[in-house]
VEXFILO-659977 format. One record per residue (C-alpha): residue in three letters; z negated, x, y. Coordinates in pm, whole numbers, plus 50000, padded with zeros to 5 digits. Each point is the difference from the previous one (the first is absolute). Example, Ala and Ser with C-alpha at 12.3 -4.5 7.8 and 13.67 -1.06 7.14 Angstrom:
2
ALA492205123049550/SER500665013750344/
//
This chain:
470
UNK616236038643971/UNK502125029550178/UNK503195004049979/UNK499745038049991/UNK501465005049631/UNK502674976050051/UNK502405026850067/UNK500315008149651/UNK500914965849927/UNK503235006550147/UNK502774967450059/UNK497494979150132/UNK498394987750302/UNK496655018949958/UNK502075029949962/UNK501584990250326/UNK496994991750191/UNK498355031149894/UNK502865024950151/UNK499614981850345/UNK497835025350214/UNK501194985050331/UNK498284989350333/UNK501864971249984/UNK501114978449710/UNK499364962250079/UNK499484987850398/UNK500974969350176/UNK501094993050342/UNK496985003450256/UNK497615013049700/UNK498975030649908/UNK501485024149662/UNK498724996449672/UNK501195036549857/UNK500565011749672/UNK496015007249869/UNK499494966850148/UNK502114978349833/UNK499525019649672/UNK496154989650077/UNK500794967349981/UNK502364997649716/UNK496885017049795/UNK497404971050143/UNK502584973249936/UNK500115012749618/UNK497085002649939/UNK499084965850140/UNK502764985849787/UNK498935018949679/UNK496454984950101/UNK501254965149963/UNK502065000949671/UNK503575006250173/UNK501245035549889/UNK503825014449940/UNK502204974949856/UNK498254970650143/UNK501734978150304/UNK498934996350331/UNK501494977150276/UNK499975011950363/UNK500044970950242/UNK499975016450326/UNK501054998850330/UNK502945031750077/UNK497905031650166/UNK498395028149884/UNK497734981049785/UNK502114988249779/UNK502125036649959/UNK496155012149907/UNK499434973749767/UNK503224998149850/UNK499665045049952/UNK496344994949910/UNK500634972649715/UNK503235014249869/UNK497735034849908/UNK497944981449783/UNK501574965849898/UNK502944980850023/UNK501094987150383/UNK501714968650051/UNK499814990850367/UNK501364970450079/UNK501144976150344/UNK496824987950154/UNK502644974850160/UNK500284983749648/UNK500034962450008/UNK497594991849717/UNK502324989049708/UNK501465034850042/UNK496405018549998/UNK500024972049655/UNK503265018249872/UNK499545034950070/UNK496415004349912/UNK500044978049650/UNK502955021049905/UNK498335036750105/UNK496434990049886/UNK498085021750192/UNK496725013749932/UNK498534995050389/UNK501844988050322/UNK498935025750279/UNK500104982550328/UNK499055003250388/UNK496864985250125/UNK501684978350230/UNK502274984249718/UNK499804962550094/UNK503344991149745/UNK501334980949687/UNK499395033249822/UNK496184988449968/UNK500564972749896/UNK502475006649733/UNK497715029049896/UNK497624976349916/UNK501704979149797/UNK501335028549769/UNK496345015149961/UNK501485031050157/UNK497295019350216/UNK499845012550326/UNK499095036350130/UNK499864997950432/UNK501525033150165/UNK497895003450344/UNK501335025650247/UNK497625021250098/UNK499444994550399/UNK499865034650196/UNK501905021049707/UNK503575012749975/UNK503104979549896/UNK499924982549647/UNK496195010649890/UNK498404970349812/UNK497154988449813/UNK500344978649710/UNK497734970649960/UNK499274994249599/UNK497454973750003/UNK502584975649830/UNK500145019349724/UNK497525009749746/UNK499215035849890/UNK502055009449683/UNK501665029449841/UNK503955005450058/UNK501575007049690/UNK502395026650135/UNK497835011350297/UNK501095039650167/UNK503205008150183/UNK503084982949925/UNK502105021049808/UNK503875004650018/UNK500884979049748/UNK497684969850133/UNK500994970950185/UNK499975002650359/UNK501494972850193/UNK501534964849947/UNK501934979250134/UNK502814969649948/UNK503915006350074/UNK500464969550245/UNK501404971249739/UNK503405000150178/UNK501574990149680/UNK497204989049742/UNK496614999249974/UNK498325031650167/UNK499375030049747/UNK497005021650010/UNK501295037150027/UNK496815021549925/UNK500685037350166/UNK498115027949860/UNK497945030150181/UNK502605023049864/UNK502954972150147/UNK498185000350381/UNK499175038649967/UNK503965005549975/UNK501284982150230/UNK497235006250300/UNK501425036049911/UNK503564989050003/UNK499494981950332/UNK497945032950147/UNK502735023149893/UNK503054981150090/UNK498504994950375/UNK498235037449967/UNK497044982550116/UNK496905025650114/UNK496795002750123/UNK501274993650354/UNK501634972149931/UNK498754961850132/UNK501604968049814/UNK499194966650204/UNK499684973849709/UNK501224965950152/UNK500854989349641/UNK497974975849799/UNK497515013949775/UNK501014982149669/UNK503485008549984/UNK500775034249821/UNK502015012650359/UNK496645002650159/UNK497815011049740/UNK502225026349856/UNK501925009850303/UNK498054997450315/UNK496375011449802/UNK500735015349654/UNK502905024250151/UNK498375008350309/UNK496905014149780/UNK501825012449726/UNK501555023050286/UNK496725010650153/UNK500474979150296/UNK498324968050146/UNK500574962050076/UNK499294975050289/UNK499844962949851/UNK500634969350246/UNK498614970949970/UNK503914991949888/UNK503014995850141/UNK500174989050383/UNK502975011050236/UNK498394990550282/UNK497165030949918/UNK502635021349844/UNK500345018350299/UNK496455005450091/UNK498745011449653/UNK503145027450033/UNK498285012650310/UNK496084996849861/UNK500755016349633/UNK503015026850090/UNK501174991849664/UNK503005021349884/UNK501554976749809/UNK499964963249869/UNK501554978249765/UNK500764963449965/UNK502564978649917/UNK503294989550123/UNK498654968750228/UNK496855019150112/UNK502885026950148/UNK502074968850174/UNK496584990150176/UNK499305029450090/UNK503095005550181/UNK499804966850166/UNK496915007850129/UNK501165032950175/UNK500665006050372/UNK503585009450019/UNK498985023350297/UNK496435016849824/UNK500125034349875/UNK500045004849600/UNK496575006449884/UNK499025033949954/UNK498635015749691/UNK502394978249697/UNK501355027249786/UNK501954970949815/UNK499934961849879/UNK500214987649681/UNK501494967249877/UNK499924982849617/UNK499974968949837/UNK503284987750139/UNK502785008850106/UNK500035013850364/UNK503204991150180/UNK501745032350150/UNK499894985750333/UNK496104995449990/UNK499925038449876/UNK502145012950322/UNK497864978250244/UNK496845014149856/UNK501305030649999/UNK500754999050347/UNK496954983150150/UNK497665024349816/UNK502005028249977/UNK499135011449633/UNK501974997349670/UNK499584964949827/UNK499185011449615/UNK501344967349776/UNK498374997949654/UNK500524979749692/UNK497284985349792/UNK498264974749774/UNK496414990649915/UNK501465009149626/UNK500705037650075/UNK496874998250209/UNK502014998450279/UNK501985031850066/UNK503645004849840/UNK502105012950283/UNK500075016850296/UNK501785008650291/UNK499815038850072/UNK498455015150351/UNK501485018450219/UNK501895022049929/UNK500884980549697/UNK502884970450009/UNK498964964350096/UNK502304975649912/UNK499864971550168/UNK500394971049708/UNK498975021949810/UNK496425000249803/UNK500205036349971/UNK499545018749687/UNK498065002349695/UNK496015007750129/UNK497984996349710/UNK501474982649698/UNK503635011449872/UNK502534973150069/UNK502754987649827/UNK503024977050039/UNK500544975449698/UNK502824981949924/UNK500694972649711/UNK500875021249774/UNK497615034350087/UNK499445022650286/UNK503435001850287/UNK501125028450181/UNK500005006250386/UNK501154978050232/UNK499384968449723/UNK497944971350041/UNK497594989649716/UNK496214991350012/UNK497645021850140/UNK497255020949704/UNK497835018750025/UNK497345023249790/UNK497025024750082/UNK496125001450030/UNK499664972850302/UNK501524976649803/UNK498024973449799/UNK499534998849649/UNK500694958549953/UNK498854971550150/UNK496714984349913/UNK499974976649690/UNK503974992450034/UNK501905016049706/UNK503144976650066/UNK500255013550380/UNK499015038749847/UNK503004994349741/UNK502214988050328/UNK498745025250252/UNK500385035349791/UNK503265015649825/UNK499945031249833/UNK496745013450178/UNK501844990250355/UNK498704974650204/UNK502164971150124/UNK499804995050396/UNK501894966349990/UNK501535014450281/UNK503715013350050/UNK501495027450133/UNK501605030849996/UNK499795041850030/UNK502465016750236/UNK500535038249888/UNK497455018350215/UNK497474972849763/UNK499284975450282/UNK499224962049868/UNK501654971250192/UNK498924967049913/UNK502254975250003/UNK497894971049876/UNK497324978549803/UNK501674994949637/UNK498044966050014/UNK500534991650352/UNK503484998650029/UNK501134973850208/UNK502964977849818/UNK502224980750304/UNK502844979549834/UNK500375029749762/UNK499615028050226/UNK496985025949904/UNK498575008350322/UNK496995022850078/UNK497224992450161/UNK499885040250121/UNK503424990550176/UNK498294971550195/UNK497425023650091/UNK501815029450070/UNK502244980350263/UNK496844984050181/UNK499295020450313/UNK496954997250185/UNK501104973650217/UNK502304978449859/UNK502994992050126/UNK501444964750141/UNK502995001249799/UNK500475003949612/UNK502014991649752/UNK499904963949788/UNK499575021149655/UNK497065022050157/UNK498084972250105/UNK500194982149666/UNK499075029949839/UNK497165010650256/UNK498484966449973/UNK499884996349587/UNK498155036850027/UNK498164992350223/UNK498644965749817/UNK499755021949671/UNK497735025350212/UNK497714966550174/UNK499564992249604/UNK498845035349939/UNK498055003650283/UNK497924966649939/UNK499405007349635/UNK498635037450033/UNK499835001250398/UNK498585035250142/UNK499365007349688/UNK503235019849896/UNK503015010050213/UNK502034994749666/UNK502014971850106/UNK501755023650264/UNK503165013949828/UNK500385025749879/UNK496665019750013/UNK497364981749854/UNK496795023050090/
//
């Protein structure tokens, strides 16, 4: 199957993969590029394999993989021609339980050196197992697919996904309730990789090193989706390690990155006070929480480059807002401005002016449709065609969006609403000896409320982080 015609099939990953004529596209650290013919190679085999075995467009398929360029290739490769849920291969085994019996997925693609509870659990749900082998010698992320598993059937949808298809899955984090699937169409990803590409005015030159995980919209749109959708290229890690941050800057050149606010902090620890800034960064990027303003000046300073804060959520398939580049205004505490959806501020009784506080909505062509099966959380989450964030905030005149907090994560002391953003906002990277009694009491019920978070969902989502969520 070739992906040649795709680009008539435009708002849709195909489409995507087809305009991508670059040398390089997909690479990894130490390994050589898989450019643009290459990887649209690949998404053709991969289809065709998949159409081979009964699994065509509509139908599910889990990616447990380990982060690198394998499992941006599989996630692209799948999401052309099926549905692509990739989930944490650190998943304790009730979890793999949860999220595969509610997803019920078609095939499980895994690496051939999977030793975990995912086998196991795949077992006992009849769910069967395709193994992704690297292939040794060739460039970054190329694969074979081993079917024997599987018997030979017809797909019922087989060819390119189409805009309107299902392209990727995956749970909000179950801060609050039980997780929700949010299903995000080709059309949803194809807008927002563009969003992303034009708000950064991401080219061909352009490097991103991907540190984030790759099952968590921030990577997968972001760092891969964006950097293709603007002609340029990718270098997936192995994931997140500060103590190689510095060493992968100087092997890939990348000219940008993005990550999250506690990547940032550990990268700062880890830097000499007396190195020179790397060369090459033509900015940083930073989503799915809130960055403090004095993490944004010390990055700033160390790397010399304009830090780029974003606003997003797996819902709006990640994108919403954006800081501008140079010669644009950054606001520091600021999320930026609108970058792909419209946004809106809505109060109790309908939409506030300037300056007001309300909750956060949004509308446009990343965002979902619904969540999955859930019409009581679909007749919560949408009013009047605008999505609601759950998250509050406010537009200054020149349309910048300050968040001032989680509408469900408000902390309550004695009466007093406090938000968790404050907490955050007033923790510097090394914290002082000395704070105040009402601080501490708030820091620490946060910070319990986050352990909770984390140990239910765990890498799995950055959602628990106030106030981004992805």
């Amino acid at each position: 199957m070739t992906l040649e015609t795709a680009t008539s099939n435009a708002g849709s990953l195909p489409a995507l993969l087809a305009a991508h004529h670059g040398l390089r596209a997909i690479g990894a650290p130490g390994e050589a590029w898989l450019d643009g013919a290459g990887l649209q190679i690949l998404a053709g085999t991969t289809a065709t394999g998949l159409n081979a075995h009964g699994i065509g467009r509509g139908d599910r398929v889990a990616l447990v993989l380990p982060n690198g360029p394998c499992a941006a290739t599989a996630f692209l490769a799948v999401a052309s021609c099926a549905s692509a849920a990739p989930l944490n291969p650190a998943y304790k085994a009730s979890e793999f339980e949860f999220y595969l019996g509610d997803l019920q997925p078609r095939a499980i693609i895994i690496s051939e050196a999977e030793a975990g509870p995912v086998l196991d659990v795949a077992a006992s749900l009849a769910i069967k197992l395709i193994i992704l082998r690297p292939v040794n010698g060739g460039s970054a992320g190329q694969f074979i697919l081993d079917f024997s598993a599987i018997a030979p059937a017809q797909a019922r949808s087989p060819g390119l996904a189409q805009a309107s298809d299902e392209a990727l899955v995956l749970h909000t984090s179950g801060t609050t309730a039980r997780p929700k699937i949010v299903p995000l169409s080709q059309a949803n990803l194809a807008a927002s990789a563009r969003h992303i590409a034009t708000s950064l005015a991401l080219g061909p030159d352009d490097i991103c090193l991907n540190v984030m995980p790759l099952f968590h919209i921030h990577g997968l749109v972001a760092a891969c989706l964006a950097s293709l959708a603007g002609q340029g290229s990718v270098s997936c890690t192995p994931g997140f390690n500060a103590f190689k941050f510095f060493g992968w800057l100087d092997q890939v050149k990348p000219s940008w990155y993005t990550a999250v606010p506690t990547m940032h902090q550990a990268i700062l620890l880890r830097a000499r006070d007396d190195a020179p800034a790397p060369v090459g960064l033509r900015f940083i990027r930073s989503s799915s929480a809130s960055l403090p303003p004095q993490v944004m000046a010390a990055l700033e300073q160390k790397f010399a480059c304009p830090v780029i804060e974003a606003y997003g959520m797996t819902e709006a398939a990640h994108q919403m807002a954006s800081n501008r580049l140079p010669p644009g205004a950054r606001k520091p505490g600021s999320v930026g401005v609108a970058a792909g959806p419209e946004i809106a501020i809505r109060g109790a009784d309908g939409f506030v002016g300037v300056g007001q506080t309300g909750e956060v909505v949004i509308r446009g062509p990343n965002v979902t449709a619904g969540y999955a099966n859930n019409p009581t959380a679909n007749d919560g989450a949408f009013i009047d065609g605008w999505f609601r964030t759950g998250d509050e905030g406010m537009l200054d005149a020149d349309g910048y969006l300050f968040l001032t907090g989680r509408l469900k994560e408000m902390i309550n002391r004695g009466g007093e609403k406090i938000s968790p953003l404050e907490i955050d906002v007033r923790s510097p990277i090394r914290c002082s000896a000395k704070r105040s009694r009402r601080w501490w009491c708030c820091a620490r019920a946060w910070r319990r409320a986050r352990w909770t978070c984390a140990n239910f969902s765990r890498a799995s989502s950055h959602r628990s982080k106030c106030p981004g969520k992805s």
